[in-house]
ZAMIGU-903220 format. One record per residue (C-alpha): residue number from 1; residue in three letters; chain; x, y, z. Coordinates in nm, 2 decimals. Each point is the difference from the previous one (the first is absolute). Layout:
// residues N
NUM:ALA:A:X:Y:Z .
...
// end
This chain:
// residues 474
1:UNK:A:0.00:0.00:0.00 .
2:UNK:A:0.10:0.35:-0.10 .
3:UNK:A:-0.07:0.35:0.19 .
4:UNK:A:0.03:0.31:-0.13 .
5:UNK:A:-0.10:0.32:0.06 .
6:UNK:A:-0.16:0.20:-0.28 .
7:UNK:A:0.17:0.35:-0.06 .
8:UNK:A:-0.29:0.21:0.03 .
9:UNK:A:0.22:0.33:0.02 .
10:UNK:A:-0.16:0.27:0.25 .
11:UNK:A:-0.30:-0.17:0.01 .
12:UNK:A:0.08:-0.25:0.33 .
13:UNK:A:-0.33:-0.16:-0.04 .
14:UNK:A:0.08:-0.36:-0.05 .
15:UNK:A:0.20:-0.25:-0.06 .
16:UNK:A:0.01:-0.26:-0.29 .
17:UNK:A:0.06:-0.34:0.06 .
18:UNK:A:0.19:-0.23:-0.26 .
19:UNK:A:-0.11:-0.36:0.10 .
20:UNK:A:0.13:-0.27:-0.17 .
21:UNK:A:-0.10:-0.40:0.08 .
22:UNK:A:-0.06:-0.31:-0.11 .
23:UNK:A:-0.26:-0.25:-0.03 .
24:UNK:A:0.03:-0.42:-0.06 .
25:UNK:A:-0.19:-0.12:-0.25 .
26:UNK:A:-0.28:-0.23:0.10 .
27:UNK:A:0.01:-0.28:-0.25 .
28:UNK:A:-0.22:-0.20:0.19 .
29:UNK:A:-0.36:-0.07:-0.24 .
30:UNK:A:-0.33:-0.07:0.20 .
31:UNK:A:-0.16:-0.29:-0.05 .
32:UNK:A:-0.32:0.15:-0.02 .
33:UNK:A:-0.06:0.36:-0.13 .
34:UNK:A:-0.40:0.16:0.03 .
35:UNK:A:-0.01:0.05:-0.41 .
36:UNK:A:-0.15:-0.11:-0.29 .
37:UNK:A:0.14:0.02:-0.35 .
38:UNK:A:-0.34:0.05:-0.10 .
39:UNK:A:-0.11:0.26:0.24 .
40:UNK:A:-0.38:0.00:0.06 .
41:UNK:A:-0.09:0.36:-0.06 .
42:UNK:A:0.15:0.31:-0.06 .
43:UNK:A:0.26:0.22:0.12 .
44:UNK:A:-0.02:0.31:0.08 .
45:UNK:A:0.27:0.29:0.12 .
46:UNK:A:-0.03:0.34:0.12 .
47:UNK:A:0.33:0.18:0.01 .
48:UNK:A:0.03:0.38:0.14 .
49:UNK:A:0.32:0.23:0.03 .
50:UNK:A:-0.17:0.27:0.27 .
51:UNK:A:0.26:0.29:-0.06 .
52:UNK:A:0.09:0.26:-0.26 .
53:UNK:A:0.32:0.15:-0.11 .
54:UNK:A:0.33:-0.07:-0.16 .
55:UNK:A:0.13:-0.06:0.35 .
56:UNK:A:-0.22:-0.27:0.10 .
57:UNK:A:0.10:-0.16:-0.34 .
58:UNK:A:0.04:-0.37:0.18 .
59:UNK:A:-0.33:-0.02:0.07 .
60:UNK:A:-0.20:0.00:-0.35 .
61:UNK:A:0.35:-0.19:-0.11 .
62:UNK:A:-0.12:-0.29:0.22 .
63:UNK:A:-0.33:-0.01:-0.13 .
64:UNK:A:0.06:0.05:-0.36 .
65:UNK:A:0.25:-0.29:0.04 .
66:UNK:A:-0.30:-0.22:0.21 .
67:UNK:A:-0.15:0.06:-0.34 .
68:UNK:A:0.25:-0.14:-0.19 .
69:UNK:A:0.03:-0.32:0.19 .
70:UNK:A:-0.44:-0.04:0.00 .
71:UNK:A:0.00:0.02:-0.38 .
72:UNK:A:0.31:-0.24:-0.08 .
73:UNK:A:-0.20:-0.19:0.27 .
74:UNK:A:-0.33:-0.03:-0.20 .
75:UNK:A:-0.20:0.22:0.18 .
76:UNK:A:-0.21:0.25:-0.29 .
77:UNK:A:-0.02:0.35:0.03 .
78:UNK:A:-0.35:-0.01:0.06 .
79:UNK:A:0.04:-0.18:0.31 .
80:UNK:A:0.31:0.25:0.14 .
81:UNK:A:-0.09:0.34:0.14 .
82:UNK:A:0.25:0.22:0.02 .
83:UNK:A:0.04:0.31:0.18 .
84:UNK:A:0.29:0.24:-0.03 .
85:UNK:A:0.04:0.38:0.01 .
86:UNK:A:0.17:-0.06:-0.33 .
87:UNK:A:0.25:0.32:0.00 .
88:UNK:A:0.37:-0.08:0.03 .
89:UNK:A:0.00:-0.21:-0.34 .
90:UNK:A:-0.02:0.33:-0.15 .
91:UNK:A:0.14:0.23:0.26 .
92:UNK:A:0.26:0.28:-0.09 .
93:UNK:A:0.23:-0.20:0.21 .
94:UNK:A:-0.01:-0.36:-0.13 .
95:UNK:A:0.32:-0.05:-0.22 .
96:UNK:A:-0.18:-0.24:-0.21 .
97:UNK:A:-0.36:0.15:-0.12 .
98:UNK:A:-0.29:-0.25:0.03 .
99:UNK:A:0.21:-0.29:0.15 .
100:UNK:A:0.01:-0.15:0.38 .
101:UNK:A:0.24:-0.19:0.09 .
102:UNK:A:-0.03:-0.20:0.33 .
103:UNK:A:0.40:-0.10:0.07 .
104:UNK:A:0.32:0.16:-0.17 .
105:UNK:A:0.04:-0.22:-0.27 .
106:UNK:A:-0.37:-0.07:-0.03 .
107:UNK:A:-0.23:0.00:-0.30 .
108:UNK:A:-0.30:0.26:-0.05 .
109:UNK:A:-0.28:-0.13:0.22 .
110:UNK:A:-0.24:0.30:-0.10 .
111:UNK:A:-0.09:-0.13:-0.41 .
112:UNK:A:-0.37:-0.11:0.02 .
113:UNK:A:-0.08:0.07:0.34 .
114:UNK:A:-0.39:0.09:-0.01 .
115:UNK:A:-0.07:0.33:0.09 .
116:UNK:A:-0.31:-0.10:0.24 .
117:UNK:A:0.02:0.24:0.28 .
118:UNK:A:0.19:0.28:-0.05 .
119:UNK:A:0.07:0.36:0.13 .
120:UNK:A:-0.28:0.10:0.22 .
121:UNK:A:-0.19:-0.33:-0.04 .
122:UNK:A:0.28:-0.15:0.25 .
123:UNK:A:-0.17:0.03:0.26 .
124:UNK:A:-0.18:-0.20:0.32 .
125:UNK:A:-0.33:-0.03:-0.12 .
126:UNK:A:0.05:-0.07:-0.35 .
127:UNK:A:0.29:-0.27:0.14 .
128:UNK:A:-0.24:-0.15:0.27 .
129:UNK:A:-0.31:0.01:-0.26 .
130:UNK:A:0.21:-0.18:-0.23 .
131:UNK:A:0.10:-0.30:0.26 .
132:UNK:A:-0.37:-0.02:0.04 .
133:UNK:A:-0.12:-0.01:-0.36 .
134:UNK:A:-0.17:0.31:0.06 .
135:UNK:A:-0.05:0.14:-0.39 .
136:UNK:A:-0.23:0.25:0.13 .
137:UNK:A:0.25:0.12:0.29 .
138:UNK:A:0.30:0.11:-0.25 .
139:UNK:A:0.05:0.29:-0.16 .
140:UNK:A:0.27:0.21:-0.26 .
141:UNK:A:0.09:-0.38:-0.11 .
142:UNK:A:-0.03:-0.28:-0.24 .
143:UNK:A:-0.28:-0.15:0.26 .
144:UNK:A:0.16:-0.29:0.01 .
145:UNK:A:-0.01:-0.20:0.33 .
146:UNK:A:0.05:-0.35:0.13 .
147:UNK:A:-0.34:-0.19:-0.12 .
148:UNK:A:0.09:-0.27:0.17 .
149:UNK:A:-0.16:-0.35:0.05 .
150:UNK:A:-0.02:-0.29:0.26 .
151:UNK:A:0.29:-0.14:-0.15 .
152:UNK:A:0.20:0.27:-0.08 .
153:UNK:A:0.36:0.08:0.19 .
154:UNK:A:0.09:0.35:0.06 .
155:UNK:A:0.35:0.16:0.01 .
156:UNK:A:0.03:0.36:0.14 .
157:UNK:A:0.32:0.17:0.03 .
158:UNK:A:0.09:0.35:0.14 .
159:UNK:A:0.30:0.20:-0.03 .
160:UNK:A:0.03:0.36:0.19 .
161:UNK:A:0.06:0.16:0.31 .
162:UNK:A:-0.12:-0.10:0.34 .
163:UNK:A:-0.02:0.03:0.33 .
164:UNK:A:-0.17:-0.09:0.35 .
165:UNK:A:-0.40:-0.09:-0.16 .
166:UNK:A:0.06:0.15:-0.28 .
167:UNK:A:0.08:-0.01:-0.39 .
168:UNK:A:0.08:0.25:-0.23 .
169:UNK:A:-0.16:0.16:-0.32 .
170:UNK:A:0.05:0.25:-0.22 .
171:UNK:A:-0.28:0.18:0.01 .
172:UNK:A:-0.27:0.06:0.27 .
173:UNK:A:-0.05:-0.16:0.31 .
174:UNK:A:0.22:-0.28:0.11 .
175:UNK:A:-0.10:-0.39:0.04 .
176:UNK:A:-0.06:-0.13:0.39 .
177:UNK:A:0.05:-0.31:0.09 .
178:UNK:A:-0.37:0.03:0.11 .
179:UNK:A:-0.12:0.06:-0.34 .
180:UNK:A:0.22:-0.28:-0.13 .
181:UNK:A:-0.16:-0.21:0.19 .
182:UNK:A:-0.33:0.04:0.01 .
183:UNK:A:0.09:-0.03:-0.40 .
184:UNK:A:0.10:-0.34:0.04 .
185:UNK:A:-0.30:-0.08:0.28 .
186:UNK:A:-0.24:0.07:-0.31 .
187:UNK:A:0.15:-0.20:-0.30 .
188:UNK:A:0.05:-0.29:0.21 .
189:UNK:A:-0.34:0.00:0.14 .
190:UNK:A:-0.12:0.02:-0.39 .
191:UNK:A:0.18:-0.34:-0.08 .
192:UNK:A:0.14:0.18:-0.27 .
193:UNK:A:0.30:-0.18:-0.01 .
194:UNK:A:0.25:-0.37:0.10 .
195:UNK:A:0.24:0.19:0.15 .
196:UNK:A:0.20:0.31:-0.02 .
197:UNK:A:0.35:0.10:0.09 .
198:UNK:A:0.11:0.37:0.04 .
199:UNK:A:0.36:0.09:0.01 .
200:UNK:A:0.09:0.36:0.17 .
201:UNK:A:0.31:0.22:-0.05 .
202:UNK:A:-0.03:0.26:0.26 .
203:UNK:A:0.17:0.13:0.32 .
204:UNK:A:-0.20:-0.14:0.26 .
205:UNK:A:-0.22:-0.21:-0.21 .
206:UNK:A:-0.03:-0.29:0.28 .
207:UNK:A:-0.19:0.32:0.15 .
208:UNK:A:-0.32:-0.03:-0.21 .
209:UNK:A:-0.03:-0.40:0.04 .
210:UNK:A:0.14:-0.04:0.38 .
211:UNK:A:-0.28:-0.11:0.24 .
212:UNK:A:-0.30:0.14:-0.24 .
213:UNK:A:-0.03:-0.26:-0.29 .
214:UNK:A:-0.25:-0.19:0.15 .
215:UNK:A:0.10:-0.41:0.09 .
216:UNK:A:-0.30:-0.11:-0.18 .
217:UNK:A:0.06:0.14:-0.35 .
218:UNK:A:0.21:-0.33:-0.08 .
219:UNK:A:0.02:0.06:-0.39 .
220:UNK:A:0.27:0.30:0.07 .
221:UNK:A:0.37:-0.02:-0.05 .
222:UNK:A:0.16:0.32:0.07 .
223:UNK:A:0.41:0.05:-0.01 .
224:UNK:A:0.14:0.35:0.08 .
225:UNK:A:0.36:0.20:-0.03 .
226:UNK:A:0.02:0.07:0.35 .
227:UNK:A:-0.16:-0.08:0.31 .
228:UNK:A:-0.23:0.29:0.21 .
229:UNK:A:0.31:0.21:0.14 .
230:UNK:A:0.25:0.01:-0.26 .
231:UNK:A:0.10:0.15:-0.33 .
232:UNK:A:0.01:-0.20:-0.36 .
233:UNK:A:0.27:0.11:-0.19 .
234:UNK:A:0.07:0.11:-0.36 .
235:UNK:A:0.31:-0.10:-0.20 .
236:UNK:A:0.23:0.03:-0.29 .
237:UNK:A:0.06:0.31:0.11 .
238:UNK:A:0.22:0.30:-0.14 .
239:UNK:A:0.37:-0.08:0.19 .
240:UNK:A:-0.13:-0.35:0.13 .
241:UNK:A:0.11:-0.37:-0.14 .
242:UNK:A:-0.13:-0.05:-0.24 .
243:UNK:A:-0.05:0.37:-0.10 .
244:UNK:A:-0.27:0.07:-0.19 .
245:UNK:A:0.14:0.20:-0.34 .
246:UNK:A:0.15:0.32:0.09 .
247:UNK:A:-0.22:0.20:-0.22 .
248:UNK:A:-0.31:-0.14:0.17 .
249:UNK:A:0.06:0.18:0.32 .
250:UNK:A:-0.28:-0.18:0.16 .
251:UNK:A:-0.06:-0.38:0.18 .
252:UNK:A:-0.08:-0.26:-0.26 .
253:UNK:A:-0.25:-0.20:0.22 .
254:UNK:A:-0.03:-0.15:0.36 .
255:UNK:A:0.13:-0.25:0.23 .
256:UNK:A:-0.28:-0.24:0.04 .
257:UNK:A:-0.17:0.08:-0.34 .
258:UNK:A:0.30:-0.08:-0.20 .
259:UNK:A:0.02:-0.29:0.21 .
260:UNK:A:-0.30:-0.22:-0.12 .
261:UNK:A:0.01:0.17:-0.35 .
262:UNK:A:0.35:-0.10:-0.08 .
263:UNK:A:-0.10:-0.37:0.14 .
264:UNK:A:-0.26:-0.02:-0.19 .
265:UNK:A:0.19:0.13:-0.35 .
266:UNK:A:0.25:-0.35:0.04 .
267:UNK:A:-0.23:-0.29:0.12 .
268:UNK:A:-0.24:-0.22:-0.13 .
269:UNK:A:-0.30:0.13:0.24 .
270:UNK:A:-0.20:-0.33:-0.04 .
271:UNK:A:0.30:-0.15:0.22 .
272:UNK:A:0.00:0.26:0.24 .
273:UNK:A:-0.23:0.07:0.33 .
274:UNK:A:-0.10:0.32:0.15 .
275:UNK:A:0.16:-0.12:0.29 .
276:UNK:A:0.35:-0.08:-0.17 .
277:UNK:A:-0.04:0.40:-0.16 .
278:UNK:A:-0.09:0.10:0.34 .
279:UNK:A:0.33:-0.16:0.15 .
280:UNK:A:0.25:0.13:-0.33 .
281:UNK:A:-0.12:0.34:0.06 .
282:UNK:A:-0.01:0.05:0.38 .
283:UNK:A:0.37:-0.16:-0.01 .
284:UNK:A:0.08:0.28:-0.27 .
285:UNK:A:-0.15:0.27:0.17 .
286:UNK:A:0.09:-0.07:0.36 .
287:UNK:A:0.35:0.13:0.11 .
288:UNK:A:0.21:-0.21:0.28 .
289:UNK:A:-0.06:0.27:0.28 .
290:UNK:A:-0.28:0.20:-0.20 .
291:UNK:A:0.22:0.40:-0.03 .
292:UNK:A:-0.16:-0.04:-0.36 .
293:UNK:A:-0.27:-0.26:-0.08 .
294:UNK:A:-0.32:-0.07:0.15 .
295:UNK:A:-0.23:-0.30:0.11 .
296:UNK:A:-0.18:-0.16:-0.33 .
297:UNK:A:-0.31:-0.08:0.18 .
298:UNK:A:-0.31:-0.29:-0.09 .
299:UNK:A:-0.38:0.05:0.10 .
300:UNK:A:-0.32:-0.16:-0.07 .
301:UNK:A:-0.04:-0.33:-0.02 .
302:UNK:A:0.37:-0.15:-0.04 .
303:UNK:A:-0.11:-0.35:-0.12 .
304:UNK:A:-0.04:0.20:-0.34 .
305:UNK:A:0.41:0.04:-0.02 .
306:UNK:A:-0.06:-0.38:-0.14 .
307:UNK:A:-0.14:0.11:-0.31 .
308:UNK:A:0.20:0.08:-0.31 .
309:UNK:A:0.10:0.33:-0.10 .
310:UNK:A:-0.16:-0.13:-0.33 .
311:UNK:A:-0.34:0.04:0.11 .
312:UNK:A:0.01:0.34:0.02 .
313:UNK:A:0.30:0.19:-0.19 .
314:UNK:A:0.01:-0.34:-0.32 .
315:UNK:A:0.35:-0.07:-0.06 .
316:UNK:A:0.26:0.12:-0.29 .
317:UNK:A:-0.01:-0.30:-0.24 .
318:UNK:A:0.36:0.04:-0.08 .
319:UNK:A:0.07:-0.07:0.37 .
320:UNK:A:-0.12:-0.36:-0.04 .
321:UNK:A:0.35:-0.21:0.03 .
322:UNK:A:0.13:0.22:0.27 .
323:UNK:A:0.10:-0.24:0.28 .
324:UNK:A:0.20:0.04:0.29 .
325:UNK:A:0.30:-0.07:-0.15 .
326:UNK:A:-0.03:0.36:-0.15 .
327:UNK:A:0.02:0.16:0.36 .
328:UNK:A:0.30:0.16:0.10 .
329:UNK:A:0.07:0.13:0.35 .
330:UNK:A:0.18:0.27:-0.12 .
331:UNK:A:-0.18:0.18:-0.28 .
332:UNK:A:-0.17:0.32:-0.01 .
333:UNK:A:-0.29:-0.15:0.08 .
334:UNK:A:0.11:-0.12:0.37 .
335:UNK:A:0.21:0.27:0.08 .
336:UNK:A:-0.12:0.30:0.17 .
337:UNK:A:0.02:0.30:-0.15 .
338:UNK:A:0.03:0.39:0.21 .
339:UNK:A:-0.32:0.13:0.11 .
340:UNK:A:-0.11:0.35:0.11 .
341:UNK:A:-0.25:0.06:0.26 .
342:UNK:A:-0.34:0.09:-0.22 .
343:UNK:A:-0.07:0.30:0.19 .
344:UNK:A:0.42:0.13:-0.11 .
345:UNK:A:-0.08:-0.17:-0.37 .
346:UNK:A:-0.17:0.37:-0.13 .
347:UNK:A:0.28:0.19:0.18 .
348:UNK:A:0.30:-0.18:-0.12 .
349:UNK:A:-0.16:0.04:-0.33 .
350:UNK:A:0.01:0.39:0.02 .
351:UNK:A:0.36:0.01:0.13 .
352:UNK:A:0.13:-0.22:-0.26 .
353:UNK:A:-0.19:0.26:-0.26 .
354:UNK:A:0.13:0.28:0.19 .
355:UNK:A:0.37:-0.16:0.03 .
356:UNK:A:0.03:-0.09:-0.39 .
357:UNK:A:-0.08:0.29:-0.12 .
358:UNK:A:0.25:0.26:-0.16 .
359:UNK:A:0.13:0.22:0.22 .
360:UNK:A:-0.15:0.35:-0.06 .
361:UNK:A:-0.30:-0.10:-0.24 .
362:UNK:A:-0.35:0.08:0.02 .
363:UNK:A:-0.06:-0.38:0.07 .
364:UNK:A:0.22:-0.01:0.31 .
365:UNK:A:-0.20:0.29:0.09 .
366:UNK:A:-0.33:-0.14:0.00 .
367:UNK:A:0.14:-0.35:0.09 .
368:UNK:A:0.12:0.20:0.32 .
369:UNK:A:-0.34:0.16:0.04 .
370:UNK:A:-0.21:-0.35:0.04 .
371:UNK:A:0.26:-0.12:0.22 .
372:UNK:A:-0.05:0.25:0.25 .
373:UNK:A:-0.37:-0.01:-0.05 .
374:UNK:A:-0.04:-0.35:0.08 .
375:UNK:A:0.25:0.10:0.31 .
376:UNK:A:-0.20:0.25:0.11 .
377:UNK:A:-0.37:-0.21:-0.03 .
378:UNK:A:0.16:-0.27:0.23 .
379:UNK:A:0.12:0.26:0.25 .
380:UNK:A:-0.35:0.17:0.00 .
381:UNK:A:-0.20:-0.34:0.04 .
382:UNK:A:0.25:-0.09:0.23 .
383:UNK:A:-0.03:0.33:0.23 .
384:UNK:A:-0.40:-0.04:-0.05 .
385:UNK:A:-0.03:-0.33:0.12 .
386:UNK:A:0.17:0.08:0.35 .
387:UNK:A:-0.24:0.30:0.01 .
388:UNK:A:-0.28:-0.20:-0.07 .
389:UNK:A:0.05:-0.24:0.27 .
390:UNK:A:0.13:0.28:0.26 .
391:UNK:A:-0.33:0.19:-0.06 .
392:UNK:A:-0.23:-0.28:0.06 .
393:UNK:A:0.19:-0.22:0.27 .
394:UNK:A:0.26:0.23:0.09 .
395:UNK:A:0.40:-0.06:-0.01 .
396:UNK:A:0.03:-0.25:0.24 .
397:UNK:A:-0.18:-0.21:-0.29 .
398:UNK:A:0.21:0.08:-0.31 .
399:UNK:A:0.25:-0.32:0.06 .
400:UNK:A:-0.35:-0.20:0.05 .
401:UNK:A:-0.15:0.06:-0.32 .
402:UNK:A:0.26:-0.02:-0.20 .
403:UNK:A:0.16:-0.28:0.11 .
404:UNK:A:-0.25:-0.29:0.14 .
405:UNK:A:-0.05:-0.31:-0.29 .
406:UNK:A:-0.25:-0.25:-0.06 .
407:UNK:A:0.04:-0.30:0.16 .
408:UNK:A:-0.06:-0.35:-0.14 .
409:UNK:A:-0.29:-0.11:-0.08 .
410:UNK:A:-0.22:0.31:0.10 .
411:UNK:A:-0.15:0.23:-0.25 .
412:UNK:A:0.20:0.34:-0.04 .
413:UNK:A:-0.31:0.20:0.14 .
414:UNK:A:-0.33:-0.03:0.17 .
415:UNK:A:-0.16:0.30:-0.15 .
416:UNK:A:0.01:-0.04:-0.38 .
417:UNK:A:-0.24:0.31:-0.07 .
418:UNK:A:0.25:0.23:0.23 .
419:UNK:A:0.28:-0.16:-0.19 .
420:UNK:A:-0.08:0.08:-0.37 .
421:UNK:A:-0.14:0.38:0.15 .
422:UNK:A:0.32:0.09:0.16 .
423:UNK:A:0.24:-0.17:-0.33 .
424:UNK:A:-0.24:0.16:-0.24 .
425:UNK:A:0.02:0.35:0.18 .
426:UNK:A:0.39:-0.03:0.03 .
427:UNK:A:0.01:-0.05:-0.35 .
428:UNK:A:-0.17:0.27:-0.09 .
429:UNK:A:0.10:0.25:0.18 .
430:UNK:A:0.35:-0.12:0.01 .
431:UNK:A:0.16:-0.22:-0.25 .
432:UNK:A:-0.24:0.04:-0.33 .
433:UNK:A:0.32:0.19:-0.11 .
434:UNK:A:0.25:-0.29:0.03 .
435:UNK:A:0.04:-0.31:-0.30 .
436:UNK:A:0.21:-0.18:0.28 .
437:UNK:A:-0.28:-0.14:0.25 .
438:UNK:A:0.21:0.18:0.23 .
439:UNK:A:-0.31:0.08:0.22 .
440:UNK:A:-0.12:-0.37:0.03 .
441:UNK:A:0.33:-0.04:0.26 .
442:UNK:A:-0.24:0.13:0.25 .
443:UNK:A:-0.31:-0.22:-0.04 .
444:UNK:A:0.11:-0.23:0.31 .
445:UNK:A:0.01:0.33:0.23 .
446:UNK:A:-0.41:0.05:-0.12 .
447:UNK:A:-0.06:-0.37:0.10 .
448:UNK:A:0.15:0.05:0.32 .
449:UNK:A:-0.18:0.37:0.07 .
450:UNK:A:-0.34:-0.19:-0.11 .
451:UNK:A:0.07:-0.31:0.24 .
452:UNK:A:0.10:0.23:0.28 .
453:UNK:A:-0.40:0.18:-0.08 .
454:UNK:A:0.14:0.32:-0.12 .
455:UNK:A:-0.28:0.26:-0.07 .
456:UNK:A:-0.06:0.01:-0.40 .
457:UNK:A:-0.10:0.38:-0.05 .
458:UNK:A:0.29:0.11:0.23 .
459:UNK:A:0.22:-0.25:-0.17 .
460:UNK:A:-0.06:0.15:-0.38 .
461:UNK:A:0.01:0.35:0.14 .
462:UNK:A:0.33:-0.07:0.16 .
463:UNK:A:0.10:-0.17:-0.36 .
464:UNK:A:-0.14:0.35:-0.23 .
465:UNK:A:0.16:0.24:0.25 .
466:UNK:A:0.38:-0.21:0.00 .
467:UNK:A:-0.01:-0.06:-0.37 .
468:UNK:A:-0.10:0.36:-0.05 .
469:UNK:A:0.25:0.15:0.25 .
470:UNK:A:0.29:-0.22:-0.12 .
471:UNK:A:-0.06:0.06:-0.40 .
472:UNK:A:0.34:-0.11:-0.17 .
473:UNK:A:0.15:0.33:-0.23 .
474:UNK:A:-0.17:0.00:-0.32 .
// end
């Protein structure tokens, strides 16, 4: 394993961890795998990037590549909803104009991605109405949604930023692990479906399953990036190993996502379990005493981690022969590459534009400009937070809120309605402004002021006056 610290310059925000290990190869084959050549059914995938902006590049990367592997895997378009902002293939500052590349030496992941949901129309209720099969519930669109049957399997993957009950989107409100829920509570109880896994890149994503997906909803298989108090990471980072190409200036994907995805390019899926993937990918993503990775976490009904990955992402016909003789303990695929917090991820982005630039040009100019904005909106949400708690507990509480976790196998908060009020509010008043999520790093301090029975109207007074009061420089 290798440490470094990132350079960062004046900033002294963070620090960027190079981890690098490796995994043995499992060449064990079940005897028995859940799967069927001949799949009963159809399958059906819903894949969603949830931010915006050439810095948050990784994130639509992942999902156009998800793409990728559905349609070599026999899935149809029709049966693939796909929601993405869809503005950094284009973006002034993507080196290569209507390609996305998901590695450094990767292929173009973005030809033929359908353009489903894009824009505004990613959003919760259009994403939610479209889990549902809710034609009439979507809007701005292509209407599609999953029309699912009895026999159908489901594959939902989500790539964005996170944090304590939350996850993120680009526009409007932000999706609870409430609403999530009570999403899934109503498609199982339609028997739409056989069985459905959901795969979650996201800080804190073990945050919206932990202790509130219900025991009895047994046809759910859920595996997320980290567990409920911890970041996910992005990598191929600019300055990392392996560095993404030094004219992207931006992380290539993430830690987890690029996990499964690359798994999945290489084997013959029929072959493989959800379990196995599971295994592969927590091995990859983990780190020996965690400075840089994060807890790959399984929820739901685990007996599903028996089924084949074919069941619900098809399988690559050209990956047929691959056997176990083809694994090798040392390749790219088993080594770890650096990572970079995903709340850094946007900043080391800006300082790498900022850096590279020519000395004494207009670009290092306004490079230099939208570093020190992004600066300054963490310093003011930062300042408003501790003002927010201070007003409605007083001082004494600040270290309280800010620091108490979830524990195990409890939900993250008692009072979901309180929750979403005082996230929504903070939002609004202060972090609409900021592409980087970096707002959502206070979601567990509202779950801790709603446990501890804070008063709502003080609490979103106390939230307009401190975001109002500590407005960054325009």
């Amino acid at each position: 394993m290798i440490s470094y610290c990132s350079l960062f310059l004046f900033l002294a925000l963070s620090c960027l961890v190079v981890e690098s290990r490796q995994l043995k190869g499992n060449s064990d084959v079940l005897g028995f795998l859940r799967s069927d050549s001949n799949v009963e059914g159809k399958r059906w995938a819903v894949l969603i990037a949830g931010s915006n902006g050439y810095d948050n590049y990784r994130h639509q990367a992942d999902v156009c590549h998800a793409y990728q592997i559905l349609r070599k895997g026999g899935l149809e378009d029709e049966n693939i909803i796909v929601f993405m902002y869809d503005d950094i293939a284009f973006d002034v500052n993507n080196p290569r104009p209507g390609v996305i590349i998901n590695k450094p030496d990767g292929e173009d992941v973005y030809q033929g991605v359908p353009k489903d949901y894009t824009g505004e129309a990613v959003n919760v209720s259009n994403f939610l109405a479209a889990i549902l099969g809710n034609r009439t519930g979507v809007t701005g669109g292509s209407g599609k949604v999953v029309d699912s049957g009895p026999n159908d399997y489901i594959f939902i993957y989500y790539a964005d930023h996170g944090d304590s009950g939350i996850l993120g989107m680009p526009t409007g409100d932000y999706l609870t692990a409430q609403d999530l829920i009570n999403t899934l509570k109503q498609k199982h109880a339609a028997k739409s479906y056989k069985s459905m896994v959901i795969y979650v890149e996201a800080c804190f994503s073990g945050s919206m399953f932990e202790g509130i997906l219900p025991s009895d909803i047994d046809d759910i298989y859920v595996v997320t990036a980290a567990n409920a108090n911890e970041s996910s990471y992005g990598t191929y980072c600019p300055e990392s190993f392996p560095s993404s190409p030094s004219e992207f200036g931006t992380c290539l994907g993430d830690l987890f996502s690029i996990s499964w995805l690359e798994d999945s390019d290489i084997h013959d899926l029929r072959n493989e379990t959800l379990e196995q993937q599971y295994n592969v990918v927590r091995r990859r993503t983990a780190v020996d005493d965690l400075e840089a990775g994060s807890h790959v976490m399984q929820y739901g009904n685990k007996e599903i981690g028996q089924d084949s990955l074919f069941n619900y992402i098809g399988t690559n016909p050209n990956n047929d022969h691959y056997s176990s003789s083809d694994y090798h303990p040392h390749s790219k695929l088993t080594a770890a590459p650096s990572v970079v917090s995903q709340h850094d991820a946007s900043l080391l982005h800006f300082w790498h534009k900022y850096h590279n630039a020519p000395e004494g040009s207009p670009t290092k100019a306004e490079a230099h400009r939208e570093l020190v904005d992004q600066i300054s909106l963490r310093k003011h949400i930062d300042r408003s937070i501790t003002e927010i708690i201070s007003v409605v507990f007083g001082r004494e509480k600040i270290s309280e809120m800010l620091s108490s976790v979830q524990s195990a196998g409890n939900p993250l908060v008692h009072d979901w309605d309180c929750f979403k009020m005082l996230v929504q509010s903070f939002r609004k008043q202060c972090g609409k402004a900021s592409r980087t999520r970096y707002d959502m790093k206070y979601s567990g301090a509202f779950a801790n002021m709603c446990n501890a029975g804070v008063d709502i109207s003080r609490a979103t007074q106390a939230i307009t006056q401190a975001c109002s009061t500590n407005s960054p420089p325009s």
